[in-house]
C-alpha positions as CSV (number, residue, x, y, z in Angstrom):
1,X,71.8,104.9,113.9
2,X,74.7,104.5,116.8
3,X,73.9,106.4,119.9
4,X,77.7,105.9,121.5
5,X,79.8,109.1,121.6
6,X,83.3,108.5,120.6
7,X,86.0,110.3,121.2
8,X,90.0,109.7,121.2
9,X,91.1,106.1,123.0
10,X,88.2,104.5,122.2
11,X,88.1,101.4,120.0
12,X,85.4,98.7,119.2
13,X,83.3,98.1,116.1
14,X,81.7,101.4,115.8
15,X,84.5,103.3,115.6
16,X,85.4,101.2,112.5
17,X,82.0,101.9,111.2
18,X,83.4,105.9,111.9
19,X,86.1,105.6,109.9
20,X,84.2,103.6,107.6
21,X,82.0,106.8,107.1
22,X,84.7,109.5,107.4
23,X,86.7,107.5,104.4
24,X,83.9,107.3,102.2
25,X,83.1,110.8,102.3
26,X,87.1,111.6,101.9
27,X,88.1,112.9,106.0
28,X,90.4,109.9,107.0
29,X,93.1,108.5,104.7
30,X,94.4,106.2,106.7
31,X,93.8,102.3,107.4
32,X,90.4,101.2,109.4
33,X,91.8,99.5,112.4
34,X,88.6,100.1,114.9
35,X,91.0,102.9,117.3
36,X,90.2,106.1,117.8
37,X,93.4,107.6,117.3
38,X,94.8,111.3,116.1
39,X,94.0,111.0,112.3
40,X,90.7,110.0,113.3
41,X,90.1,112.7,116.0
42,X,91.1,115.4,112.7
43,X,88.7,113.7,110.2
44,X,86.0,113.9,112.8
45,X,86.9,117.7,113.5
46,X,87.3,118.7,109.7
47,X,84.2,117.0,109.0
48,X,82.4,118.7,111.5
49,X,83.6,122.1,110.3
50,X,82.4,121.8,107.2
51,X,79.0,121.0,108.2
52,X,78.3,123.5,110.5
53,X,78.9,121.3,113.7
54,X,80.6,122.0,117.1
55,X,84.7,121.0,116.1
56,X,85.3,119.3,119.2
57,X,86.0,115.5,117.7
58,X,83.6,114.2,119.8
59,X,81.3,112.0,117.7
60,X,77.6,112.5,119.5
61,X,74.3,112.1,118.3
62,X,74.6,115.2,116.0
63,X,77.4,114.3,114.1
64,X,76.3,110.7,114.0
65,X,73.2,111.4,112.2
66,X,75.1,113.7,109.9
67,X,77.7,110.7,108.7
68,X,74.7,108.6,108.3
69,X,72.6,110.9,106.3
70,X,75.6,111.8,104.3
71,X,76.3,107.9,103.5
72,X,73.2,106.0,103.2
73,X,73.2,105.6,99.7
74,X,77.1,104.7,100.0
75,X,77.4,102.5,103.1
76,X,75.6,99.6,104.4
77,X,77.7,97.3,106.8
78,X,81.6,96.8,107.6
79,X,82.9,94.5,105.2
80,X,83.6,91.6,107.0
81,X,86.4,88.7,105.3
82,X,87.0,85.0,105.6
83,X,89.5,84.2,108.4
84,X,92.3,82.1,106.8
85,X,95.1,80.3,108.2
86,X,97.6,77.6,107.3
87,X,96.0,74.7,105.3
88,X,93.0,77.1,104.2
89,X,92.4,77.0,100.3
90,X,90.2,78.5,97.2
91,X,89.6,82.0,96.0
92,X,89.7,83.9,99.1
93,X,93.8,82.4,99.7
94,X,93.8,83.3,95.5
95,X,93.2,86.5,96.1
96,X,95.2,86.6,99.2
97,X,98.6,85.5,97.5
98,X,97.9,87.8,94.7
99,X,97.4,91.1,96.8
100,X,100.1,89.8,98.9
101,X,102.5,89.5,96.0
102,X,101.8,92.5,94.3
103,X,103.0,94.2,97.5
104,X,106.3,92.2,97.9
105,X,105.8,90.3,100.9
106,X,104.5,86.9,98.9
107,X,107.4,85.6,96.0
108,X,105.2,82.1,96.0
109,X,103.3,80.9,93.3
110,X,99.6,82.0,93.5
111,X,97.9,78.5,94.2
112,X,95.2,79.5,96.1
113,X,96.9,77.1,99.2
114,X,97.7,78.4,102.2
115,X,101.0,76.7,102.4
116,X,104.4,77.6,105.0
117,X,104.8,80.2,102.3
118,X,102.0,81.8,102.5
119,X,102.0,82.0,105.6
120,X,105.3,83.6,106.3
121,X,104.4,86.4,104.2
122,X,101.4,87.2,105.9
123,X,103.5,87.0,109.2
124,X,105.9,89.4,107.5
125,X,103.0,91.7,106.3
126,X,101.7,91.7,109.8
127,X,104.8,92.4,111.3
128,X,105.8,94.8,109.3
129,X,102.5,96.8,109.6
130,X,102.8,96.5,113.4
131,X,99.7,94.1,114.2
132,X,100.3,90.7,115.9
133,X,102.4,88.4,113.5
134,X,100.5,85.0,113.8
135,X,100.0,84.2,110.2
136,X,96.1,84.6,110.8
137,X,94.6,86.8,108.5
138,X,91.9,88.1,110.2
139,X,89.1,90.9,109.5
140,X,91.9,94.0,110.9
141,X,94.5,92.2,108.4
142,X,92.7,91.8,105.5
143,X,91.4,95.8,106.1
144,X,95.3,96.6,106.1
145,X,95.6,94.4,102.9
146,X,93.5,95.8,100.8
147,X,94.2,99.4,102.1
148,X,97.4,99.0,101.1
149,X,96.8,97.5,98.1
150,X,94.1,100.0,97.2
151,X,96.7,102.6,97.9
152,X,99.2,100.9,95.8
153,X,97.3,100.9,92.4
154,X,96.1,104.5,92.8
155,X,100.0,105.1,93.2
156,X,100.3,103.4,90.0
157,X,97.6,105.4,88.2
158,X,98.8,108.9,89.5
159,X,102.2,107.9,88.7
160,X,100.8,107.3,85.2
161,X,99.1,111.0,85.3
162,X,101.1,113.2,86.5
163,X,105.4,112.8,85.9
164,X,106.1,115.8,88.4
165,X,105.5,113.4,92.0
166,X,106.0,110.1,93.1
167,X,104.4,108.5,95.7
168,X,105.3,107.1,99.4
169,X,103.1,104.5,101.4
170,X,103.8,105.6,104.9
171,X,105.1,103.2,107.4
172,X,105.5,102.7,111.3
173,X,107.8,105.4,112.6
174,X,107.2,108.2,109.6
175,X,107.4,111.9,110.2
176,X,106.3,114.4,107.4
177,X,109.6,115.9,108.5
178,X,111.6,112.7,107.8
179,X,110.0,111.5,104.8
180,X,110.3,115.5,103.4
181,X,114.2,115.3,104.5
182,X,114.7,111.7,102.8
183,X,113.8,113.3,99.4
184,X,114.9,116.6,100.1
185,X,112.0,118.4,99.7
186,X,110.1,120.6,102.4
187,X,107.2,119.5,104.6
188,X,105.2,122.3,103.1
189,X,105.3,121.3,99.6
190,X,104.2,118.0,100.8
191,X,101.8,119.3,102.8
192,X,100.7,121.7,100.1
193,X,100.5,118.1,97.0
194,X,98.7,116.6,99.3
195,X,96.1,119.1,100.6
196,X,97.1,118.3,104.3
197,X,95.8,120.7,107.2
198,X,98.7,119.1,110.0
199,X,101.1,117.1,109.8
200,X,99.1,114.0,111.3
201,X,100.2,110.8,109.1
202,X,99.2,107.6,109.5
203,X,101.0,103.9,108.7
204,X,99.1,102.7,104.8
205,X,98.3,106.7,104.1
206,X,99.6,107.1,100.4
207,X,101.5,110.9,99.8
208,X,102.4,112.2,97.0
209,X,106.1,113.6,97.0
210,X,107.4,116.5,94.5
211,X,110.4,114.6,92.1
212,X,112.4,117.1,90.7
213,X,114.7,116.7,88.0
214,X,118.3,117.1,88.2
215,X,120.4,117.4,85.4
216,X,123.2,119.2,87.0
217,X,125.6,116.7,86.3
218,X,128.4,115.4,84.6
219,X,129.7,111.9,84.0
220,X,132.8,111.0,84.1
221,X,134.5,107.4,83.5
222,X,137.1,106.2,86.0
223,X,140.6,105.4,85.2
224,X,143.1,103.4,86.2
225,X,144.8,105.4,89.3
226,X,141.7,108.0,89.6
227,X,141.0,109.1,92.9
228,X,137.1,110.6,94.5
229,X,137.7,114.4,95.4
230,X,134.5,115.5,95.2
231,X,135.2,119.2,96.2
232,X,132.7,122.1,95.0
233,X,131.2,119.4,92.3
234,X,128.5,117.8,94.5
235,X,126.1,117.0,91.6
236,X,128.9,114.5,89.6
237,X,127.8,111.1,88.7
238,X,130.5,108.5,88.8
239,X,130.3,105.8,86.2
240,X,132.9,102.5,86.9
241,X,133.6,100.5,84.0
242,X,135.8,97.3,85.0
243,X,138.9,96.6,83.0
């Protein structure tokens, strides 16, 4: 068992091995980077509510032996990945430029190379993801890979289940508040499909948003001379055929 307390603004291995734990045992949502920031300090806290621990998201001895106990017969060791870099080839770059492409940033053929290509849409990934963009794909980017592409397919499957929500994969800069305004729909009910206790979100976390179906409309087919007054009619759908 790990004898170092953690608390917020530490990083290091064990506080991957933390989030590790708290994932597995469904208290952090978000992507394992190794620091101890605010969606880790809530996982920590929630998890020690529920099990009758002080709620001070501190990780000490207590709660330490309670995330092992919990997850011995679930958790052995960080996964750790090949590094891989420009010239690299076989089935880990395979499954590299196949994650990659299913999340857009790879339009390459899968080759299992790690060609220019391949390379630049790792860059892009990394970028894009806010970790440093050298192409490398180390053991922190190949976590964020296959968080994201983890996320991805369960987006696919809910999406599949249940016709009443899509789904959002959070990105750097996000506010529930912004996301909620960008589909016009309230914080709450986001909060409320997604069982959230705050409104703590973190870059890779997948939300469910409400879709609601609007068929207060018309359509209407421009002519020749037609101008846009759109007046009280704020739900009318403008279809231009060329002539």
């Amino acid at each position: 068992m790990i004898n170092e307390n953690l608390k917020l603004g530490d990083v290091g291995d064990n506080v991957k091995i933390l989030q590790e734990k708290l994932k597995i045992l469904g208290f952090y949502n978000a992507i394992i980077t190794g620091s101890f920031g605010l969606s880790t300090q809530e996982g920590v806290k929630v998890f020690q509510k529920k099990y009758g621990l002080e709620e001070n998201g501190i990780v000490n001895n207590e709660t330490w032996y309670e995330l092992f106990n919990l997850t011995s017969s679930k958790y052995s060791t960080i996964s750790v990945f090949p590094t891989l870099r420009l010239g690299d080839s076989g089935e880990a770059v395979n499954d590299l430029q196949t994650k990659l492409s299913t999340l857009l940033y790879y339009t390459g053929q899968i080759n299992s190379n790690f060609d220019l290509e391949t390379e630049n849409a790792v860059k892009r990934f990394q970028l894009h993801n806010d970790l440093t963009a050298n192409g490398v794909v180390d053991n922190q980017t190949w976590n964020l890979i296959n968080s994201s592409y983890s996320n991805l397919n369960s987006c696919i499957i809910g999406s599949i289940e249940n016709d009443n929500y899509s789904t959002y994969i959070v990105k750097k800069g996000d506010t529930l508040y912004a996301i909620a305004k960008r589909y016009g729909v309230t914080v709450d009910e986001i909060k409320n499909l997604n069982n959230l206790t705050n409104n703590i979100i973190s870059v890779g976390q997948s939300l469910k948003i409400p879709a609601y179906i609007d068929n207060n409309y018309t359509t209407y087919i421009v002519k020749s001379g037609d101008r846009v007054f759109m007046g009280n009619n704020e739900h009318m759908r403008i279809k231009i055929d060329s002539f």
